[in-house]
C-alpha positions as CSV (number, residue, x, y, z in Angstrom):
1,X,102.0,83.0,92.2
2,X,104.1,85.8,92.3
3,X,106.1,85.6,96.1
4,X,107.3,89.4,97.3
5,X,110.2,89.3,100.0
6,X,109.0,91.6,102.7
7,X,112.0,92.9,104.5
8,X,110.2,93.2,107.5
9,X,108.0,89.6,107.3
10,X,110.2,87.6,104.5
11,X,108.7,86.5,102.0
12,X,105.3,86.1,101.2
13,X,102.7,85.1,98.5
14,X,101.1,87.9,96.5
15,X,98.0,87.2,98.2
16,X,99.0,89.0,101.3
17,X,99.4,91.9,99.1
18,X,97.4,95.0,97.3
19,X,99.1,96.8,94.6
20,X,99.3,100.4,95.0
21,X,100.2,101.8,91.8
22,X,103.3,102.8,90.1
23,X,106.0,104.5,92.5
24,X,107.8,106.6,89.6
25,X,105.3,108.9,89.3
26,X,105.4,111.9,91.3
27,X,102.6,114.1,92.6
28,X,102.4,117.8,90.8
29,X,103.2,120.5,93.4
30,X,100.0,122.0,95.1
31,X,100.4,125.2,92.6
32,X,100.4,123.3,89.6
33,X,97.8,123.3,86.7
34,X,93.9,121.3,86.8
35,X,95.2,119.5,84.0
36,X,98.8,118.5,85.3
37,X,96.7,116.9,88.4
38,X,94.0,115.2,85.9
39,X,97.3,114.1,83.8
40,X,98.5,112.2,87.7
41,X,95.3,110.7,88.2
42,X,94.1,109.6,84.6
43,X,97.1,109.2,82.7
44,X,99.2,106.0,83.5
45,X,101.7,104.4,81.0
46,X,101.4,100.3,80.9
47,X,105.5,99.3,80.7
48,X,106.8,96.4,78.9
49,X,109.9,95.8,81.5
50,X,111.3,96.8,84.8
51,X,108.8,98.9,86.8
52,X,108.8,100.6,90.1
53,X,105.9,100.1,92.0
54,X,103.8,100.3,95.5
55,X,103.0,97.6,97.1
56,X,100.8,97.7,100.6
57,X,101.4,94.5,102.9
58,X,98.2,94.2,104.2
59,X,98.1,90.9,105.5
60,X,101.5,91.5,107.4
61,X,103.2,94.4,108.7
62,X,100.8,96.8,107.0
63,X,103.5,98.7,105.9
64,X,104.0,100.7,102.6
65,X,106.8,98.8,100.3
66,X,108.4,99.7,96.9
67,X,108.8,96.9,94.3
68,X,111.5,96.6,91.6
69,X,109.4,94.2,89.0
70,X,109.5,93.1,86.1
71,X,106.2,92.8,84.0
72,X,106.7,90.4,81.8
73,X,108.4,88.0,84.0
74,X,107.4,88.7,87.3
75,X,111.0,88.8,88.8
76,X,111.7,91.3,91.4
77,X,114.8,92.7,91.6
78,X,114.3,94.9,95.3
79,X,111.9,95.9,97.7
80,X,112.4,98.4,100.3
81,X,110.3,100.3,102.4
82,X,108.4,103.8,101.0
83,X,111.5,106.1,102.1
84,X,114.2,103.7,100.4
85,X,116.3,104.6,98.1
86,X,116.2,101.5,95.8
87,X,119.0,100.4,93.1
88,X,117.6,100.4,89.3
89,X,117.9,96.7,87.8
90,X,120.4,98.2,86.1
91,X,122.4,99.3,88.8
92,X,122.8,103.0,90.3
93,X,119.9,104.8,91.8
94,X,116.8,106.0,89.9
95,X,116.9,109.9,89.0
């Protein structure tokens, strides 16, 4: 069972969790082209690797988190909350 350290709770079993989809991809400005929006709601890539994603605690704090994991091994390397400003696995800050 995958166990995700809230920072708010500590850390808890997945089960007290929802996934919320992948945190890298950014909404197309309100301007922006039918199919730039279908591309953001359709369209999703299925990494081999380190992924940033959203994770809801639902069973907690309720609060919206980001997760550095990995999906072939399940290791997370950070979670902060939805306004963080997480460092890559590889060290820095994502673009």
């Amino acid at each position: 069972m995958l166990r995700i350290p809230c920072p708010h709770c500590g850390t808890r079993d997945e089960v007290e969790f929802r996934y919320k989809g992948d945190a890298s991809v950014r909404r197309p400005a309100a301007e922006a082209e039918v199919a730039r929006f279908a591309a953001y709601v359709y369209e999703r890539d299925n990494p081999k690797g380190w992924h940033l994603e959203w994770w809801f605690h639902s069973a907690g704090c309720r609060r919206m988190l980001q997760v550095w994991r990995h999906t072939v091994t399940h290791e997370i390397h950070a979670v902060g909350a939805a306004q963080e400003q997480l460092s890559t696995p590889g060290g820095g800050n994502p673009a």
